[in-house]
C-alpha positions in Angstrom: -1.9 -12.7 -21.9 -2.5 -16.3 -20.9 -0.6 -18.7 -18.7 0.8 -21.9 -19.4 -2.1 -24.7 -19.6 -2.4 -26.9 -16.6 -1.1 -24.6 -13.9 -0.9 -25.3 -10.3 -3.0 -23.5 -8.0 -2.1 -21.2 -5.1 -4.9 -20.8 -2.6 -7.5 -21.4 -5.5 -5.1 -19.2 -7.7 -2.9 -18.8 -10.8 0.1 -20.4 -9.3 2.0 -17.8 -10.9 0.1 -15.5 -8.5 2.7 -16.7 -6.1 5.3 -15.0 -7.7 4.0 -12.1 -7.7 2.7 -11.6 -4.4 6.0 -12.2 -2.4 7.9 -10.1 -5.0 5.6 -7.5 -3.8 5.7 -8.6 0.2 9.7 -7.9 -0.3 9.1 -4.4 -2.0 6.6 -3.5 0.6 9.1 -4.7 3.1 11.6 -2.6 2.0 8.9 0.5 2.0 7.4 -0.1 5.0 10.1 -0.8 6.9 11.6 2.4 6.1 8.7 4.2 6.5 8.5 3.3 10.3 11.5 5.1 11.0 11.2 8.0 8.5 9.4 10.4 10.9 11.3 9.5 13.7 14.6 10.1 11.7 13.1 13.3 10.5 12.6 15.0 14.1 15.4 12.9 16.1 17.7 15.5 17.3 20.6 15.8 15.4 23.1 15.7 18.0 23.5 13.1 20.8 23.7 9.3 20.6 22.8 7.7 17.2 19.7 6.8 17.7 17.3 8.5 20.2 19.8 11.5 18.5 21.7 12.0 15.2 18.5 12.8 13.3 17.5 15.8 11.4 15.7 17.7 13.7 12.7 18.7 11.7 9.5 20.2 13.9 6.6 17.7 13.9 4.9 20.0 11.6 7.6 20.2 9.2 8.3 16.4 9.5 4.6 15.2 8.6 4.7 17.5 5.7 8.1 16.0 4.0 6.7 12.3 5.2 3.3 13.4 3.4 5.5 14.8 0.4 7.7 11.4 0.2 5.1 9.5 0.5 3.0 11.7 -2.2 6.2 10.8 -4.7 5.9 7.4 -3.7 2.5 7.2 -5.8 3.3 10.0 -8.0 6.2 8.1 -9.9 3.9 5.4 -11.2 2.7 7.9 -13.9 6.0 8.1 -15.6 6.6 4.1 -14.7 2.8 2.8 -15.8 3.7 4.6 -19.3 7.0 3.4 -19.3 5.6 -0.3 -19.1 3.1 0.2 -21.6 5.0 1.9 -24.1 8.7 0.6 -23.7 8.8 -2.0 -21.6 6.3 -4.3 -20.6 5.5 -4.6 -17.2 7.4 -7.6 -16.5 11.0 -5.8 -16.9 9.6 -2.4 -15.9 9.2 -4.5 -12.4 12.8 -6.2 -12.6 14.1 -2.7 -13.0 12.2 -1.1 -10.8 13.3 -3.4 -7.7 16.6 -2.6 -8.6 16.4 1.1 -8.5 14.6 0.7 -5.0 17.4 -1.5 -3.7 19.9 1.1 -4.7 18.1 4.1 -2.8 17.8 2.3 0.2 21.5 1.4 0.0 22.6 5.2 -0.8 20.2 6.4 2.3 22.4 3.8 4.7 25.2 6.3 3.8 25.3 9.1 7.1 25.5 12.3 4.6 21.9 14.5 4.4 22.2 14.6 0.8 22.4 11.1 0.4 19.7 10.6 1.7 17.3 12.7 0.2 18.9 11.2 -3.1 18.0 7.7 -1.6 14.1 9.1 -1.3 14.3 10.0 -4.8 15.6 7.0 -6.1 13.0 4.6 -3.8 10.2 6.9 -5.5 10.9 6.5 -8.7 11.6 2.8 -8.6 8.4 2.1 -7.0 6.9 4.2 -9.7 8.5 1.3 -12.5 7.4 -1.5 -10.1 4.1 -1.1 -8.4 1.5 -0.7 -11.5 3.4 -3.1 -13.3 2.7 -6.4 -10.6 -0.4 -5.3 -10.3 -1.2 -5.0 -13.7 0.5 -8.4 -13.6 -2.0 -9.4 -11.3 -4.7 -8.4 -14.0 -3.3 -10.6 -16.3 -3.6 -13.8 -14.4 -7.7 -13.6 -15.4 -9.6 -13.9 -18.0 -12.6 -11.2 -18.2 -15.5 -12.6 -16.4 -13.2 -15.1 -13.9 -15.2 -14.3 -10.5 -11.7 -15.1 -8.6 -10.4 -11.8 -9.6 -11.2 -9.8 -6.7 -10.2 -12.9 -4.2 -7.0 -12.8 -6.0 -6.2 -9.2 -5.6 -7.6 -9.5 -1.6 -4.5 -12.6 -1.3 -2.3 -10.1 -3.8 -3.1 -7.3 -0.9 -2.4 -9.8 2.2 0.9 -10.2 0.5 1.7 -6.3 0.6 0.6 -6.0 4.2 2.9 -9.7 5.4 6.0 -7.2 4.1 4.2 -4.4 6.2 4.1 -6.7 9.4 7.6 -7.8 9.1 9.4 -4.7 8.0 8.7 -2.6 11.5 9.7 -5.4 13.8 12.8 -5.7 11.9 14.3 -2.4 10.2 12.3 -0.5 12.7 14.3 -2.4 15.5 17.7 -1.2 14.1 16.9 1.7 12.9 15.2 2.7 16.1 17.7 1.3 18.5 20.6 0.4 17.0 21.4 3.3 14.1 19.4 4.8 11.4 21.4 4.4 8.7 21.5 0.5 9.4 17.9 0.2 9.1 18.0 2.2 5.7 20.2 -0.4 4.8 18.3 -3.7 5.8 15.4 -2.4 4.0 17.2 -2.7 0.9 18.5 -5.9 2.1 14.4 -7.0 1.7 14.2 -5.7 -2.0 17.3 -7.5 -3.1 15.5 -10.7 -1.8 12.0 -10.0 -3.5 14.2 -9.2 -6.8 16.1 -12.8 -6.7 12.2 -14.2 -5.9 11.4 -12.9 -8.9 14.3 -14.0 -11.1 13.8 -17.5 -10.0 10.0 -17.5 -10.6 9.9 -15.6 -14.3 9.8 -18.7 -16.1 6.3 -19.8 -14.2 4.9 -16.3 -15.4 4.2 -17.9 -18.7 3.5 -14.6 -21.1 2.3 -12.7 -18.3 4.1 -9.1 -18.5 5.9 -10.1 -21.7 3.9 -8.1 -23.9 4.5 -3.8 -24.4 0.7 -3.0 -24.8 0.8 -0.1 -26.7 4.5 0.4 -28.5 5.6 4.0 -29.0 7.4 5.2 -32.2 10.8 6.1 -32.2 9.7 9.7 -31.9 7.0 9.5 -29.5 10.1 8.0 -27.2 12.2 10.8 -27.7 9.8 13.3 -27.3 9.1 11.6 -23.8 12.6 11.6 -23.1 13.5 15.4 -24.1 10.3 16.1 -22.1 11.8 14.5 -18.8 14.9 16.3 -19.2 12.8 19.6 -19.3 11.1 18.4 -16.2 14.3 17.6 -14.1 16.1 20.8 -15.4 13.1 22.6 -14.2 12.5 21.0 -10.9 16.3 21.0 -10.1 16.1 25.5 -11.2 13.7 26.0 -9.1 15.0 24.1 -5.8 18.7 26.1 -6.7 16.7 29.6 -7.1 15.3 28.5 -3.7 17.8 27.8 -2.4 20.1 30.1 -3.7 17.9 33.3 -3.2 14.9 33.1 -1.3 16.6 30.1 1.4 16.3 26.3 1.5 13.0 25.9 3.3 11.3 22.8 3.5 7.6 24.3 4.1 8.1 25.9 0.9 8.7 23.2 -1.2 6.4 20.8 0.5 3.7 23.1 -0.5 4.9 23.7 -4.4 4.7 20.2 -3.9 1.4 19.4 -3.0 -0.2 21.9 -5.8 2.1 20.5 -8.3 0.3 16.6 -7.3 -3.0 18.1 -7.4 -2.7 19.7 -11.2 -0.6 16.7 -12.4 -3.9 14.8 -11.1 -6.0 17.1 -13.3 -4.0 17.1 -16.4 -3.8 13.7 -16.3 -7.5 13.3 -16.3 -7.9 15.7 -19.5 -5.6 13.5 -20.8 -7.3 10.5 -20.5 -10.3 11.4 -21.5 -8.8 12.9 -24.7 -7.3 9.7 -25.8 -8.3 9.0 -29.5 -10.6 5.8 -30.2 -12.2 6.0 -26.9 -15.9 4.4 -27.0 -19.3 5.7 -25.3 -19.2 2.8 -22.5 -14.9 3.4 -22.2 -15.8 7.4 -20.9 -18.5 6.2 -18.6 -16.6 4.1 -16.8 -13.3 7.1 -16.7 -15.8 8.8 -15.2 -16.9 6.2 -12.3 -13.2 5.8 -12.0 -12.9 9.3 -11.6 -15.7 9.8 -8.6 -14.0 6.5 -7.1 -10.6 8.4 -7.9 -11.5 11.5 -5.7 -13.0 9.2 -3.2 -9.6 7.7 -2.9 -8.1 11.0 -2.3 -10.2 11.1 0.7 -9.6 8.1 2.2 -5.4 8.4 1.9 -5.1 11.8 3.1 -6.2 10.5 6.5 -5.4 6.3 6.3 -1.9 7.5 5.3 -1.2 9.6 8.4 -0.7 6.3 10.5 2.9 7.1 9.3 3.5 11.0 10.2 0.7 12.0 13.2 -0.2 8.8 14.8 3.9 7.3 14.7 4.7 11.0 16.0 1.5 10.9 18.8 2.8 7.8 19.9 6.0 8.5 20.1 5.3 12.2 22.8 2.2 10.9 24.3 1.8 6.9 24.3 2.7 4.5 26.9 4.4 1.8 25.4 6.1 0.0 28.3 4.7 -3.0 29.2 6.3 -3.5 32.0 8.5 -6.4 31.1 9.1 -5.1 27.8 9.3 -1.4 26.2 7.3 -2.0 23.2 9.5 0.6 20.4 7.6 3.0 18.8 8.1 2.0 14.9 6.8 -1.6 16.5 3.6 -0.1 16.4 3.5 0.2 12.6 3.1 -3.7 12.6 -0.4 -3.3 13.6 -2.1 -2.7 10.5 -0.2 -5.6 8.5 -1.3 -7.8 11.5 -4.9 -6.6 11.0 -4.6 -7.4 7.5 -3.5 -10.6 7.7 -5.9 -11.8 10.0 -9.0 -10.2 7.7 -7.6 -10.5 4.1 -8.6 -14.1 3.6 -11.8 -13.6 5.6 -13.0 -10.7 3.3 -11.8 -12.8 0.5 -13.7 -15.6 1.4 -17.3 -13.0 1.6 -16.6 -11.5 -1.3 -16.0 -15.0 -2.9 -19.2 -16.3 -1.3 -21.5 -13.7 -1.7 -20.5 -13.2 -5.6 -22.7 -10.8 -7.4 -24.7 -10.4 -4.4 -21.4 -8.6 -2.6 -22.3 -4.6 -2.1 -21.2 -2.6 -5.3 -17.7 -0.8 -5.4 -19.2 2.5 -5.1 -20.8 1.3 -1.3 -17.6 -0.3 0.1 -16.1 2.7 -1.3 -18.7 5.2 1.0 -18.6 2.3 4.0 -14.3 2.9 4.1 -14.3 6.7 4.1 -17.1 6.8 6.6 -14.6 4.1 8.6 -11.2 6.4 8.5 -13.1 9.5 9.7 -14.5 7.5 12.6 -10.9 6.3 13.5 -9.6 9.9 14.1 -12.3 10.1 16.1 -10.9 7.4 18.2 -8.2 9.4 18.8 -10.1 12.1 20.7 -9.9 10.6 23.8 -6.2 10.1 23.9 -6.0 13.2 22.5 -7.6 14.9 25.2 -5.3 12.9 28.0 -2.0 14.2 25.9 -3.6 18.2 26.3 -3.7 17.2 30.0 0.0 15.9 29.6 -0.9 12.4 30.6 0.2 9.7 28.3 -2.4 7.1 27.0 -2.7 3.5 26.8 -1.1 1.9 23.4 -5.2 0.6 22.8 -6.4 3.6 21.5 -3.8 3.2 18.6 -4.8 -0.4 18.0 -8.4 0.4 18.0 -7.6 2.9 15.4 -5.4 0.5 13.3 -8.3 -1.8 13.5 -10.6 0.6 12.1 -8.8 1.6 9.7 -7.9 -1.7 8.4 -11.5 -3.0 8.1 -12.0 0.3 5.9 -8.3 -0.8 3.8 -10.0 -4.1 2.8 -13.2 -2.3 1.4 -11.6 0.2 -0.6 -7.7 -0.5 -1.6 -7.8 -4.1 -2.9 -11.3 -3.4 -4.7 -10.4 0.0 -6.0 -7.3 -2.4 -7.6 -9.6 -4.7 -9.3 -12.2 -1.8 -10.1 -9.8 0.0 -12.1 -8.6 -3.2 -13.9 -11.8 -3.9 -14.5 -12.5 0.1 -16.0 -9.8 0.4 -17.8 -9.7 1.1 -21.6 -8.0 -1.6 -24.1 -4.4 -0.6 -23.7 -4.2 1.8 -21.2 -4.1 -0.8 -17.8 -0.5 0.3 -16.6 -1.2 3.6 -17.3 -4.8 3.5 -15.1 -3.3 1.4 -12.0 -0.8 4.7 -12.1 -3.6 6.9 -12.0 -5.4 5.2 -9.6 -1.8 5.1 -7.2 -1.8 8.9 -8.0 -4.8 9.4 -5.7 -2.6 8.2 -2.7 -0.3 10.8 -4.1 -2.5 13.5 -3.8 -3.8 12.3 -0.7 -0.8 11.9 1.3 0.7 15.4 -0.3 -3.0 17.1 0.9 -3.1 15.1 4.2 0.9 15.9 5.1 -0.3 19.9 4.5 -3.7 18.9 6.6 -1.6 17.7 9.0 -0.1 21.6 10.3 -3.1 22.5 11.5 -2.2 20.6 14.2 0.0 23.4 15.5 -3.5 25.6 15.4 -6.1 22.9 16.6 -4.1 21.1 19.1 -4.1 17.2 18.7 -7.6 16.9 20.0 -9.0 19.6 17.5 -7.4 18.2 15.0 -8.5 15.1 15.2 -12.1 16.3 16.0 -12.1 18.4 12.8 -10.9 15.4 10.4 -12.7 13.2 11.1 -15.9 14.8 11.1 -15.2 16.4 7.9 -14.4 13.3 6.5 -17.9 11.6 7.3 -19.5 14.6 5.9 -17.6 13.6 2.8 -18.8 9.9 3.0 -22.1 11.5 3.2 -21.8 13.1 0.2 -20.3 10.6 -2.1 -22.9 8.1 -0.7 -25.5 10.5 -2.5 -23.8 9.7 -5.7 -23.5 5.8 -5.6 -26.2 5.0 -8.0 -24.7 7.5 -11.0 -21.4 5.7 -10.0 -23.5 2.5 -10.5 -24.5 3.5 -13.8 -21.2 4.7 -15.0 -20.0 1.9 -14.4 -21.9 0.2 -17.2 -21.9 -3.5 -15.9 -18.7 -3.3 -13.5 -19.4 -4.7 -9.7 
């Protein structure tokens, strides 16, 4: 992939990195602003005023797990829409299409019938599956092996993502929150119908980027894939009826088929890789770093991903939001991170740009973030605590925690981006930025079933026994940095 000679910069980069980034800032506008509201939709009462009331009335228990689950499919999808790209389509329409299959589930969910919406989540899922390993694969292609303004590219990619994050709360979450539920669904896809025309009107500046299918399949190697989906749906869609028919719809029930069907996905998928044909000595080292810095992943999303499901759903029962002259809502509070990110993107950039190979390995900024999200639900204790009394606690407790949580984001999600771009075998780069999404899908799934204990521990328990756990787990992938580092073969 190269780019046309002579291309303008954008902040030191590909000027076609421009292109990219605020097609993704308008996707992740469109998810985030959705996801602010989600959980609150999920356990809104259904009767009453529209909003605080005509929700679904799920228990907090309940709702975390289908948040957990949505989110889980979210990251889940990229599998089938990383292949897609590199076998049918080439990234560059496998993005075009995706955005409009987002825009479409967002516009079926602002339709006030349950069934729509759950066919809205579907459809939001598996467009982000077409569209998120495909820009950042994208990404990939704006360098040439060896250009040291890779990673600095992916941390301005990443400030991109979380710009969308900071402006989707204030806005959907406003009108969803206080004006009507369904509206906000709808603004949302508002957002990705303006990050699709972005794109449109900057595909000519992409040069060759994306153009290219990587690895064309045979005719029957596409219809095999395509009898194969059908099986899939047919089997998913028999087992949801026999449920439903038979043993009655419940949503606990599901959300735990789901979670163990993430988890051995995740393993087949390994196998799979590993048993590609043509693979060389140095190619399986570095699958198997990308495997330890897969698992590590796993770790770290089960609790970051919560700030959607426990903390939105703590502050709504238990934080004081009013200000006094202004009663800060609840999905507001979602903006935080994205604000963080912002603010630290460029500065993380910049030392990562300035200390060049002297920057700690991936492996260490990997241990240094999970040791960072377990000491954020320890944050929480406190607050925690004050909630048991049946006090309510100051908002700060939430922003220290964002803050956290953040500084641990910037060490492990933009890096782990350009890590696995870096690790991934001659033709398989879609299919390995899916993979390496599909750890946030079996995080989230594992951290929304994590998150019932909650009815057992209490909110400070709970929060006492992640995050403790979770440093014992930094602990122990600390131990095996330098076999990373070997693995790894010559990848910082």
């Amino acid at each position: 992939m190269s780019l046309p000679v002579g291309e303008r910069t954008f902040f030191g980069q590909p000027r076609a990195l421009a292109t990219l980034f605020f097609t993704e800032m308008w996707e992740r506008f469109s998810y985030y602003g959705m996801r602010a509201i989600l959980v609150l939709y999920l356990i809104a009462p259904p009767d009453g005023v529209n909003p605080p009331g005509g929700g679904l009335g799920f228990s907090t228990a309940d709702a975390a797990a289908i948040y957990g689950t949505y989110s889980a499919m979210v990251y889940l999808f990229p599998l089938v829409g990383g292949w897609i790209a590199d076998r049918i389509t080439g990234p560059r329409i496998a993005v075009l299409a995706g955005g409009i299959v987002i825009a479409a589930g967002h516009f079926v969910m602002a339709v006030p019938i349950e069934v729509l919406f759950w066919l809205g989540l579907l459809l939001i899922a598996f467009g982000t599956g077409l569209l998120k390993p495909s820009v950042s694969a994208m990404v990939g292609g704006l360098y040439a092996p060896g250009d040291e303004r890779r990673d600095g590219g992916f941390s301005i990619f990443y400030m991109g993502i979380n710009l969308g994050g900071l402006l989707a709360p204030l806005v959907v979450g406003y009108l969803g929150e206080d004006v009507n539920w369904h509206l906000g669904f709808a603004i949302a896809g508002v957002g990705m119908l303006l990050g699709l025309a972005q794109y449109i009107a900057g595909w000519k500046g992409l040069g060759t980027v994306g153009k290219a299918v990587p690895d064309p399949a045979p005719t029957d190697v596409r219809v095999r894939a395509g009898l194969v989906s059908v099986a899939v749906l047919v089997g998913i869609a028999a087992v949801i009826g026999i449920d439903a028919v038979f043993l009655g719809f419940d949503i606990t029930d599901l959300t735990v088929l789901f979670t163990i069907i993430v988890v051995v996905i995740a393993v087949a998928y390994f196998i799979r890789l590993f048993r590609q044909p043509n693979l060389q000595t140095v190619d399986r080292h570095r699958l198997r770093a990308f495997l330890y810095l897969f698992l590590a992943a796993v770790v770290f999303w089960a609790i970051y991903d919560q700030g959607g499901s426990t903390i939105n759903e703590f502050a709504s029962d238990f934080t004081q939001t009013d200000l006094g002259f202004f009663n800060v809502p609840v999905s507001w509070l979602q903006s935080i991170n994205p604000i963080f990110i912002i603010i630290f993107a460029p500065i993380f950039a910049v030392i990562w740009t300035k200390l060049g190979s002297r920057a700690p390995s991936t492996p260490i900024k990997f241990a240094m973030a999970i040791f960072g999200v377990g000491l954020s639900f320890l944050i929480m204790v406190p607050a925690a605590l004050q909630a048991e009394n049946g006090e309510q606690s100051a908002m700060w407790w939430i922003v220290s925690v964002f803050l956290v949580q953040t500084w641990s984001e910037l060490l492990l999600s933009p890096n782990g981006l350009s890590a696995t771009t870096k690790l991934a075998p001659k033709g398989l780069l879609s299919q390995m930025l899916a993979v390496w999404f599909l750890a946030t899908a079996v995080g989230d799934s594992v951290g929304g079933q994590i998150a019932r204990l909650i009815d057992v521990l209490g909110w400070a328990g709970y929060f006492i026994v992640c995050g403790l756990g979770t440093l014992v787990l930094a602990g122990l992938f600390l131990l095996v940095v330098p076999k990373i580092k070997a693995l790894m073969d010559g990848v910082a």
